[in-house]
C-alpha positions in Angstrom: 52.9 -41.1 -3.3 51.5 -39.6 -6.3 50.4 -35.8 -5.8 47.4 -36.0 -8.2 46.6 -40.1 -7.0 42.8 -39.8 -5.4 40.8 -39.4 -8.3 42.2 -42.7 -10.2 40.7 -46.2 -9.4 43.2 -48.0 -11.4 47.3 -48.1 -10.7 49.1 -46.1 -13.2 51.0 -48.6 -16.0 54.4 -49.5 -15.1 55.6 -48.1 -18.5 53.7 -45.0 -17.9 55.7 -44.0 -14.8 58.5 -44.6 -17.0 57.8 -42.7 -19.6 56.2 -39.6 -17.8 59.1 -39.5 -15.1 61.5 -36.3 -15.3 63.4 -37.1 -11.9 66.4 -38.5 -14.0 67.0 -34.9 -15.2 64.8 -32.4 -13.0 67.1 -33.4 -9.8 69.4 -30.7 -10.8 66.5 -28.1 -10.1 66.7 -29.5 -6.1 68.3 -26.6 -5.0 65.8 -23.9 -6.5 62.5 -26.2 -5.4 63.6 -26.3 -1.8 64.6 -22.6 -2.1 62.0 -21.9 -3.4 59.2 -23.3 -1.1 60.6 -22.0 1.6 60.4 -18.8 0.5 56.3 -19.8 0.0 55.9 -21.4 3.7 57.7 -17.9 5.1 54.4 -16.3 2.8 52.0 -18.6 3.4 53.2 -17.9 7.7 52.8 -14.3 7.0 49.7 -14.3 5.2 48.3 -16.7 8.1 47.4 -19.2 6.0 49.9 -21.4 8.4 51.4 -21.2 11.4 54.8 -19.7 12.6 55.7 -23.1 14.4 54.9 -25.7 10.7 56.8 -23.1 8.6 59.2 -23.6 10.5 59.0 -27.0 10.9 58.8 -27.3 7.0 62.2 -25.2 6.0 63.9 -27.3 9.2 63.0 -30.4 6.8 63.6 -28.8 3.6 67.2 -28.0 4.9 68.3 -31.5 6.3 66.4 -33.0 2.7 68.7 -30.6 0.5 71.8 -31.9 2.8 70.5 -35.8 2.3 70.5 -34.8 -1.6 73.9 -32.6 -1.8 75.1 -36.0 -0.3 73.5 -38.3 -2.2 71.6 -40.0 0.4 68.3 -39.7 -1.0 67.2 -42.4 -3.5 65.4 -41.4 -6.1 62.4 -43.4 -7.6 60.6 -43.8 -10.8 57.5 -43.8 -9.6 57.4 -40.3 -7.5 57.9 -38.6 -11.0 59.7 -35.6 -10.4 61.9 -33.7 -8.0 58.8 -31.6 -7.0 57.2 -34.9 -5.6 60.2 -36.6 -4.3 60.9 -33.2 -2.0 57.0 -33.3 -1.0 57.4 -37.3 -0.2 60.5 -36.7 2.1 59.2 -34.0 3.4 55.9 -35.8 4.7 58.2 -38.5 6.3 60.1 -36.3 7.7 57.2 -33.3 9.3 54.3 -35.7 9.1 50.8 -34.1 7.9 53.0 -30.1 8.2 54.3 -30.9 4.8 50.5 -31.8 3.4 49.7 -27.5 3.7 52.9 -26.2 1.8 51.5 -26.7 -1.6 48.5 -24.5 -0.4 47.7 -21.8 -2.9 50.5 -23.5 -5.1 50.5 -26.1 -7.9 53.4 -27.8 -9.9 52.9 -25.4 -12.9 54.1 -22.3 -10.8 56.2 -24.1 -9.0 58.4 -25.5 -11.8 58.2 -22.2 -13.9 59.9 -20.5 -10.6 62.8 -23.5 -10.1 63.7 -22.7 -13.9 63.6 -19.2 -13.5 66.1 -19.8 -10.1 68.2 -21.8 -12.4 68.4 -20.1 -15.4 68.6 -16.6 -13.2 72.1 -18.2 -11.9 73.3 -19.8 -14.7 73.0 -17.1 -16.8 75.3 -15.0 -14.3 77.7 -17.5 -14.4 77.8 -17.6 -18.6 78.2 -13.5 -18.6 81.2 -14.1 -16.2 82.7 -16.8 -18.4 81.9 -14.6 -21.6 84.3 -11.5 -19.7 86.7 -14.2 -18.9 87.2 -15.2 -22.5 86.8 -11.5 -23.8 90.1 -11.1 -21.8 92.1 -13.8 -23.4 91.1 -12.5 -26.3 92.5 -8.8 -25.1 95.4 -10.2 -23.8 96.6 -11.9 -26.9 95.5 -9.2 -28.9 98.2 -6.3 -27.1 100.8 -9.0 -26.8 100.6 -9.1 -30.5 99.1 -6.0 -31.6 101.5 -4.9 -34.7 101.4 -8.5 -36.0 100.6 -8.6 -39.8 98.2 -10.9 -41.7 95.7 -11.5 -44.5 92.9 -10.5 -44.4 90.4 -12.9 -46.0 86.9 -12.7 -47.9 85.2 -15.6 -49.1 88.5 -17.3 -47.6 90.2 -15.6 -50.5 93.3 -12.8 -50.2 91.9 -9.7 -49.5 93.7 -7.5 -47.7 96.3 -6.8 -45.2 95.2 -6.5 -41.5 96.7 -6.7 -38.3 96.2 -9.8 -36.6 95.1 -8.0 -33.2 92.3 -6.5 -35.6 91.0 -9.6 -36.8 91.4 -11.4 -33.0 89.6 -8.4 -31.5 86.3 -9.0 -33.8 85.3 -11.5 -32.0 85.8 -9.6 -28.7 82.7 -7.6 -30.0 80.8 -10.3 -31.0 81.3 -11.6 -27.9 80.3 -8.2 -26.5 76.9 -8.6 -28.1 76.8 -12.3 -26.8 76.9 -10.7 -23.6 74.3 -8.2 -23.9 72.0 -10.8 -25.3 72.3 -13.1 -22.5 71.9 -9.5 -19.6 68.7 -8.4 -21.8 67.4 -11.8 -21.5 67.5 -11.7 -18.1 65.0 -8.7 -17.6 62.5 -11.3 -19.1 64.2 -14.4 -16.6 64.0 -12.3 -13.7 60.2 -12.4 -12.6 58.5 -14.0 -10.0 55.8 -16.7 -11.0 54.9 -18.3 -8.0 51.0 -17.6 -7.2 49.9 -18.3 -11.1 48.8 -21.4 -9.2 47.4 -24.0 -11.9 46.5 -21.5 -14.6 44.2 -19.2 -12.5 45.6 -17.7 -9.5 43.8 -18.4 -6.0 41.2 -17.0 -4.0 43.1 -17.4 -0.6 44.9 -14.4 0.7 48.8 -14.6 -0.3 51.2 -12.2 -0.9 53.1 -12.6 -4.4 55.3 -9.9 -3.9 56.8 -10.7 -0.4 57.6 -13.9 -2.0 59.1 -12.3 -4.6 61.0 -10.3 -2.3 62.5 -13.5 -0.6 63.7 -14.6 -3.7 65.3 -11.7 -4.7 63.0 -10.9 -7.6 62.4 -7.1 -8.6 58.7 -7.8 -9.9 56.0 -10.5 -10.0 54.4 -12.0 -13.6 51.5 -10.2 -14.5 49.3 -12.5 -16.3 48.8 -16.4 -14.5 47.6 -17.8 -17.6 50.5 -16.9 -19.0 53.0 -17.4 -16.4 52.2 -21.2 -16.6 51.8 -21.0 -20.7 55.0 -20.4 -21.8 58.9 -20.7 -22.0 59.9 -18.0 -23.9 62.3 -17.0 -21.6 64.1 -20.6 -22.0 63.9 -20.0 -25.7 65.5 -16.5 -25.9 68.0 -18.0 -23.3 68.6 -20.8 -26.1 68.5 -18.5 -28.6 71.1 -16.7 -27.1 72.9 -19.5 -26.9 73.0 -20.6 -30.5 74.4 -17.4 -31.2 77.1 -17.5 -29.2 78.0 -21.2 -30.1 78.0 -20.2 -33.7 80.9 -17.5 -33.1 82.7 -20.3 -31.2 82.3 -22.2 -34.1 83.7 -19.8 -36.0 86.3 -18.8 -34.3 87.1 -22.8 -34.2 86.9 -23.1 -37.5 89.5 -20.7 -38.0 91.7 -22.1 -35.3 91.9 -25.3 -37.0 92.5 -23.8 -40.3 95.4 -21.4 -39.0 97.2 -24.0 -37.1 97.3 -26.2 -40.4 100.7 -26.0 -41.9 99.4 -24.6 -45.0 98.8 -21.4 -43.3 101.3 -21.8 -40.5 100.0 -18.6 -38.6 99.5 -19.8 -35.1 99.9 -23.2 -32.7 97.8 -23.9 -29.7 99.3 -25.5 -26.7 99.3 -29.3 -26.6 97.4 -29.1 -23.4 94.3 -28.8 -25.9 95.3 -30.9 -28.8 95.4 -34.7 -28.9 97.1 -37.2 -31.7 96.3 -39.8 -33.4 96.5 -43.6 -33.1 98.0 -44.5 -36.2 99.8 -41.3 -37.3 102.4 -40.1 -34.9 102.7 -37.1 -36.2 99.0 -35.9 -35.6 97.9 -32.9 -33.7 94.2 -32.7 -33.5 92.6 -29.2 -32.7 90.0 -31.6 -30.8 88.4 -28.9 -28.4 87.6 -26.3 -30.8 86.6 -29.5 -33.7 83.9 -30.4 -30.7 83.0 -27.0 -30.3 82.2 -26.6 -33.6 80.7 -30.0 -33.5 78.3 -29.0 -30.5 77.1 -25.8 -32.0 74.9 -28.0 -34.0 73.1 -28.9 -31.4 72.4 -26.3 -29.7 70.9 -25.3 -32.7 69.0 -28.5 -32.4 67.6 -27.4 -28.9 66.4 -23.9 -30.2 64.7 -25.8 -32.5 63.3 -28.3 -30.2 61.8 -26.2 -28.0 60.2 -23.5 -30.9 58.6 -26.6 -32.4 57.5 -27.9 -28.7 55.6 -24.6 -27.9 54.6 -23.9 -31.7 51.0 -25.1 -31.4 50.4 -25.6 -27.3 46.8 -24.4 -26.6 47.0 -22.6 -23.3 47.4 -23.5 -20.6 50.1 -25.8 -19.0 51.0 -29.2 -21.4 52.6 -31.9 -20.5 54.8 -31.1 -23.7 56.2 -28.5 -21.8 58.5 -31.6 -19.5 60.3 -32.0 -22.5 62.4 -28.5 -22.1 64.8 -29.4 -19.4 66.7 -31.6 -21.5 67.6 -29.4 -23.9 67.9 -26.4 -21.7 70.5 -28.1 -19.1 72.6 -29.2 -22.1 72.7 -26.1 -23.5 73.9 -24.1 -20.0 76.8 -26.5 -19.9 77.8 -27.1 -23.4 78.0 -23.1 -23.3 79.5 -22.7 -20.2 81.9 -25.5 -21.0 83.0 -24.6 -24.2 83.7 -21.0 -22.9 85.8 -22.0 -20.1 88.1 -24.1 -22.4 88.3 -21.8 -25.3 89.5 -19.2 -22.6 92.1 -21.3 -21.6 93.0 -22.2 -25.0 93.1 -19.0 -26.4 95.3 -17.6 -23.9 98.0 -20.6 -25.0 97.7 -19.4 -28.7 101.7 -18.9 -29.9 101.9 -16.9 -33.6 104.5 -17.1 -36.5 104.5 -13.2 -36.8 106.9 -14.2 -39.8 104.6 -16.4 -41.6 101.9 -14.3 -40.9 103.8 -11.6 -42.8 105.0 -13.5 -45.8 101.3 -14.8 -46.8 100.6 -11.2 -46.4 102.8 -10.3 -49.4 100.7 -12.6 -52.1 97.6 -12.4 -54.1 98.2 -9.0 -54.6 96.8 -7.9 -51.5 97.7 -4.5 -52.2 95.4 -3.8 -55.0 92.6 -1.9 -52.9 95.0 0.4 -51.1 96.3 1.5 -54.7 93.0 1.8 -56.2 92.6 4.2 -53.5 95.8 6.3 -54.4 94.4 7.1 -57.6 90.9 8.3 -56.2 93.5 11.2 -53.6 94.5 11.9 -57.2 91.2 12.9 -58.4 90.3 9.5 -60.8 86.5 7.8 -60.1 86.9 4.8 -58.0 85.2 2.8 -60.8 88.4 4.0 -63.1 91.0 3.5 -60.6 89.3 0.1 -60.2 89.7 -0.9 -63.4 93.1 0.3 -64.3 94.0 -1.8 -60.6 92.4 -5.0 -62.2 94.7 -4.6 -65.5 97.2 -4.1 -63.5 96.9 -7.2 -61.4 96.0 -9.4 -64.7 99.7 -8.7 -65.9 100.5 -10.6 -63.2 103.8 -9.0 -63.1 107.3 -10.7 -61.3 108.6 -7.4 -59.6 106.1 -4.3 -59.8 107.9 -0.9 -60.9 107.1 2.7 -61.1 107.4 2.2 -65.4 105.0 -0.9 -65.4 102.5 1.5 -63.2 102.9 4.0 -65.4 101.8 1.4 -68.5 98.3 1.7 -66.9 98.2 5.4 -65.4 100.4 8.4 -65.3 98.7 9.3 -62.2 101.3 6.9 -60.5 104.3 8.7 -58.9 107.3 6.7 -56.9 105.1 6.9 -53.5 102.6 4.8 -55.1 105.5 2.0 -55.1 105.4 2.0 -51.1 101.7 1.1 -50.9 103.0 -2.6 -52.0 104.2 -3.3 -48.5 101.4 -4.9 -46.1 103.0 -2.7 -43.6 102.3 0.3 -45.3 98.7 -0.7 -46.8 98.0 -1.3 -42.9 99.5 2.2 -42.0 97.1 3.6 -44.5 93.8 2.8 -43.2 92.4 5.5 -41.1 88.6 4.9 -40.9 87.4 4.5 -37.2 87.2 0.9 -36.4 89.5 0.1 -39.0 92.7 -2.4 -39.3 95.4 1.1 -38.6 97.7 0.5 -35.2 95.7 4.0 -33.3 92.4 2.5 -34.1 93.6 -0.8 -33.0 95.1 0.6 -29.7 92.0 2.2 -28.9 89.8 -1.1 -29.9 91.8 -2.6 -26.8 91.8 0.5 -24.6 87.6 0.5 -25.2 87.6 -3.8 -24.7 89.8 -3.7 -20.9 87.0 -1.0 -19.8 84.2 -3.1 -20.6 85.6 -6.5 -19.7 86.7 -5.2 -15.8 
């Protein structure tokens, strides 16, 4: 059965059907077609384009074919094309010439453009729920460790002195705006496109909105030319999704690099590590190395689907088939990779200690003394500079006489200020690296990850 088959004289090539086919993928949208044509026989029943008795008939089938699916006792076939047409063919079989009228006032280009917005509508649910999830782990560990000291690093260089919660809990926020990202996209996800038809709406007498109404949609699209023309809705979804993958990768990145023994600051349970076969001693970061791995291509998907779309004339295109792919990847490598890094950041144990002692080199203390002698009235630029000679001398011990070698600004107190713990205590910016503002980072984070 072939939906568009009566105006062809000739069979279509074997390697055609092969090549056109989506069903291998577009099965996973079963769930949201059946859904969502019985939403459109109840509307086509109330608009009296059919009658109470074959709507019913129709959702009776589409139930027991959803169950025959769910159980995996319907075979699939090449040459039906797509999940649209395989639900259609059952349907027949199973209603007789009932099923023929649901795909009144209805093509495949409205109908596909609603399974995805179904799908995406729930997936993207589920991916803000994982995203809270993680964002407590991350709390968690943060207040279990929240006057732990460490370096603080720019261009992966000693910087400063910061407290380990402080450094953990950026990514809370990143992950924060991960979150909005994927609820603002939404607003564009959440609209109703059945009734677009083919490109051009219909001149029979349905009722968008009560169909949009059993689907749980707050509004209908408003243009059908372009409800069948684009994706951008699976794009910003990608988009999203790129973004949050790259502050996994990040964050990865820097697992792998703090559990090395060079730095020593933190181990992750063996539950997410795995060894080698030839060097016993191996443990392998693998999750987070794969999640840094798989970023890349979700960046390849964005890029994928931007370059499908770049130059479609409108309508519908064919072209269009070839999102699914790397949509469906993308909603599980995301969802995927959040649920395990969850898991594995909650397992993260730190050497406070080590931590600590790394803290103590490269003259991490420069910036908080350059700030002593601006409360003493110097420019920054001179206190800058008389830091820098100071730090050249590269002296063994620091003293209040070598101090005073390069200023007599410098009093005893100054001495303090070469502690970590004390350059920590000193900050007092909001949002910066000092305990309070720290305390109230987490206070802020367990309101908006209830």
């Amino acid at each position: 059965m072939k939906l568009w088959g009566t105006r062809f004289t000739k069979e279509t090539d074997r390697g055609v059907e092969a090549f056109t086919s989506s069903i291998s993928f577009d099965k996973k949208l079963y769930r949201y077609d059946i859904r969502g044509s019985m939403a459109h026989a109840k509307m086509l029943s109330k608009c009296g384009l059919i009658s109470r008795e074959e709507a019913a008939k129709i959702t009776e089938g589409l139930e027991e074919i959803g169950l025959e699916i769910q159980e995996g006792r319907l075979e699939f076939r090449e040459e039906l094309e797509d999940i649209h047409t395989h639900i259609e063919a059952r349907l027949r079989e199973k209603i007789g010439d009932a099923a023929g009228k649901l795909h009144t006032a209805r093509s495949r280009n409205d109908q596909v453009a609603l399974d995805t917005r179904l799908y995406l509508r729930d997936e993207v649910k589920e991916i803000i729920s994982a995203i809270i999830k993680m964002q407590k782990a991350i709390v968690k560990v943060a207040d279990e460790n929240i006057e732990a000291i460490m370096p603080g690093f720019t261009h992966l260089q000693p910087a400063e002195p910061v407290l380990f919660s402080h450094y953990l809990m950026a990514y809370f926020w990143m992950l924060q705006r991960d979150r909005e990202r994927f609820k603002d996209g939404m607003a564009r996800i959440d609209v109703m496109p059945l009734g677009a038809g083919a490109l051009a709406g219909t001149s029979l007498p349905i009722d968008r909105e009560y169909a949009a109404g059993e689907l749980n949609f707050p509004g209908v699209t408003e243009n059908s030319i372009d409800t069948v023309s684009d994706r951008d809705y699976i794009i910003e979804f990608t988009s999203a999704a790129a973004i949050l993958m790259m502050h996994l990768s990040r964050l990865s990145e820097e697992l792998i690099l703090f559990a090395n023994p060079a730095f020593g600051f933190l181990e992750v349970d063996e539950a997410f590590c795995t060894g080698s076969s030839l060097m016993p001693q191996k443990r392998n970061l693998d999750v987070a190395e794969l999640v840094r791995g798989k970023t890349g291509r979700i960046y390849g998907h964005l890029i994928s689907l931007l370059t499908m779309m770049k130059a479609l004339p409108l309508s519908y295109n064919r072209d269009m088939q070839e999102d699914k792919e790397p949509l469906f990847d993308a909603v599980t490598t995301v969802k995927e990779s959040l649920n395990l890094f969850a898991k594995m950041i909650g397992t993260l144990r730190i050497d406070k200690e080590r931590m600590l002692s790394l803290a103590r080199i490269g003259s991490m203390w420069a910036t908080e003394l350059a700030n002593y002698l601006v409360r003493k009235g110097l420019p920054f630029r001179e206190a800058h500079r008389i830091v820098g000679e100071i730090v050249a001398c590269n002296y063994k011990k620091i003293t209040l006489a070598s101090l005073r070698k390069h200023s007599g600004e410098f009093d005893k107190d100054a001495l303090s200020l070469l502690d970590p713990k004390e350059v920590v205590k000193a900050k007092a910016s909001y949002g910066s690296t000092s305990l309070d503002q720290i305390r109230e980072q987490i206070k802020k984070a367990k309101e908006k990850s209830q």
